[in-house]
N, C-alpha and C positions, 0 to 999 in steps of 0.2 A: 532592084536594090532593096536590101531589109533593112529595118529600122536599125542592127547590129552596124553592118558595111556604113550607114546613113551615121553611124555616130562616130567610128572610126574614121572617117573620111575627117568629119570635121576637126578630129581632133590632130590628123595628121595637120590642116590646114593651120590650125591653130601652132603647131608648132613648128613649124616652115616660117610663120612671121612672125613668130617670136624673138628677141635678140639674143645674140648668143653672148653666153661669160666669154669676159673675156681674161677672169684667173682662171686656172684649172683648181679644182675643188681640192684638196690638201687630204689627202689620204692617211695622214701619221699614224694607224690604228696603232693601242698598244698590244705586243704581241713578245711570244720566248718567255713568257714570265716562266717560271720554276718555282719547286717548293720542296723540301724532301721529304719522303716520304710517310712521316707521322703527319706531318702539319698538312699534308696534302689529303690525307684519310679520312683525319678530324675535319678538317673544313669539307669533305663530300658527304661526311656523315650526318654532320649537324645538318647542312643543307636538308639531305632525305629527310631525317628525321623530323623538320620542319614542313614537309609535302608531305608528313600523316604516311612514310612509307615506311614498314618493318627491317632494319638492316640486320644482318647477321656476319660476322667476319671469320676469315677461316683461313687454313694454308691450302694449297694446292691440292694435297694427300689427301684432306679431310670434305674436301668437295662433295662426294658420294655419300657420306655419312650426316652434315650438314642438309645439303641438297633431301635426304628425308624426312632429315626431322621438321623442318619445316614443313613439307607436304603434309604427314602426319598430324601435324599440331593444327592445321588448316581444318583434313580430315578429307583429303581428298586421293581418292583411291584407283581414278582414272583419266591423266593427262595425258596432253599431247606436247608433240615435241616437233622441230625444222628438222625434217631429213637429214640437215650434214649435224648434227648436235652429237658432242661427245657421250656416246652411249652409257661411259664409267661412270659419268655424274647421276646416273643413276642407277647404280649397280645396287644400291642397299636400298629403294624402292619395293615396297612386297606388293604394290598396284599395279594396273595394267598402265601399258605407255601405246597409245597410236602416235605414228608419223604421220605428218599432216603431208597433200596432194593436193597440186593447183584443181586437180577435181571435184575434190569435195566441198560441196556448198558450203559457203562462212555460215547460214545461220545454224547449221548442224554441231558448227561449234562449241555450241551454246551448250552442249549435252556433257564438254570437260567439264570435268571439276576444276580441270587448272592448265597451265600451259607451263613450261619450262624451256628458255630462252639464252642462247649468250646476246653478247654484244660488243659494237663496234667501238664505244671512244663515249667517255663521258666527261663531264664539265665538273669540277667539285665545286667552282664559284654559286653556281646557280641548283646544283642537284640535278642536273638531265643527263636523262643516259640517251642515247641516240644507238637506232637499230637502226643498219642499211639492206635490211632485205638478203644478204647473204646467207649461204644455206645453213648456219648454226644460229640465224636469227628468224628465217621464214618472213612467208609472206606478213604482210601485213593485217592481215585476217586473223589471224594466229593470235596475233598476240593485243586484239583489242577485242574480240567476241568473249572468251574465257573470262568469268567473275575473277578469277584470282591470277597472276603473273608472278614466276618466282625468275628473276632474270640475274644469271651469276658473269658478275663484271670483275675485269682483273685489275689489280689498283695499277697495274702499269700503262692499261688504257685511260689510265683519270688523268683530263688534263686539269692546269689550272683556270683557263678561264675559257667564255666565248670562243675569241679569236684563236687562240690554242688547241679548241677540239676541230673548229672546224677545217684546220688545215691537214687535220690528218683523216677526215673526209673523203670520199670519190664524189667529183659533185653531176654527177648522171645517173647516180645509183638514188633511188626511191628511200629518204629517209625520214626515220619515225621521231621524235622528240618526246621523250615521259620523261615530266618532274611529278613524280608522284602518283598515287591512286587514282583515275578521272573525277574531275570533279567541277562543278560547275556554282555560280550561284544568281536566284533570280534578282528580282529587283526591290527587295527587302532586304538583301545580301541572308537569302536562307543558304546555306550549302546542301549539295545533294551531288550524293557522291555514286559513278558507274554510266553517268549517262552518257559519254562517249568511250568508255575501255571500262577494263576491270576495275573495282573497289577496292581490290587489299592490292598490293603489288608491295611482293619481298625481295630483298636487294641481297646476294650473296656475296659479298666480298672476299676475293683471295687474295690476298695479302702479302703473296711471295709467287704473285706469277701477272 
């Protein structure tokens, strides 16, 4: 037996003579909140823009147009993108696009300039947009090796709170949580920003999809 099996053991034991409740714990989470659509924008924006992340807003149509200028203003001339990702949204792109392959080593990553991302369902309470690995969001690799993240979210995936994104979740599917650019701080409270994901991360919003 290892010292792992050696701790698990006891701690089963521990809790076999434990007493049990005898309430059941009161679940009331609040949940169903709504908000319409200005007031839901503004509070995911303010949020972003509090987590130091660039938002840009836009209509469905303008996606492609959008979606370069921001690459441009970046300065970055060769991203990647999740295999199922709508191609259109970079149609007005004059850079090169690789599609990213469970093959290709993550540190090679390092060599975008940028990645371009959708996504599943975002929180406007807190600013987190949450990726599940689906193929217009990619692996996980994808989108935390690349210095810069341009991830275009549709205000109709913004819920209001917590409890509200995560029911529209798959909860077996591999998910990513960004509030913002990575950022860390030591124990001065210095910030230093990239050390677990990108440093810029731009937030595309459409607005009418």
């Amino acid at each position: 037996m290892n010292a792992r099996e050696t701790v698990l053991g006891r701690v089963r034991d521990a809790l076999t003579l434990a007493p049990q409740p005898e309430v059941e714990v009161p679940r009331a989470y609040r949940t169903g909140r709504t908000l319409p659509d200005d007031e839901r924008l503004a509070l995911f924006v303010d949020r972003l823009v509090d987590y130091k992340a660039e938002v840009h807003t836009c209509t469905a149509e303008r996606t492609a147009a959008t979606v370069a200028r921001v690459l441009a203003s970046r300065g970055a001339r060769h991203v990647g993108v999740p295999p199922g990702l709508d191609r259109a949204w970079l149609a007005a792109f004059g850079g090169t696009v690789q599609e990213d392959r469970a093959d290709i080593p993550a540190p090679s990553l390092d060599a975008l300039d940028g990645v371009v991302t959708a996504s599943r369902v975002s929180c406007a309470e807190t600013g987190t947009i949450f990726l599940d690995g689906e193929p217009d969001q990619g692996r996980r690799a994808l989108s935390l090796v690349p210095d810069l993240h341009v991830c275009v979210v549709d205000l109709s995936s913004v819920a209001v709170g917590v409890p509200e994104a995560l029911a529209r979740l798959t909860p077996h599917r591999p998910t990513t949580l960004i509030s913002g650019p990575s950022a860390t701080s030591d124990i001065e409270l210095e910030r230093v920003e990239g050390v677990h994901g990108p440093r810029t991360l731009d937030v595309v919003i459409r607005t009418d999809a």
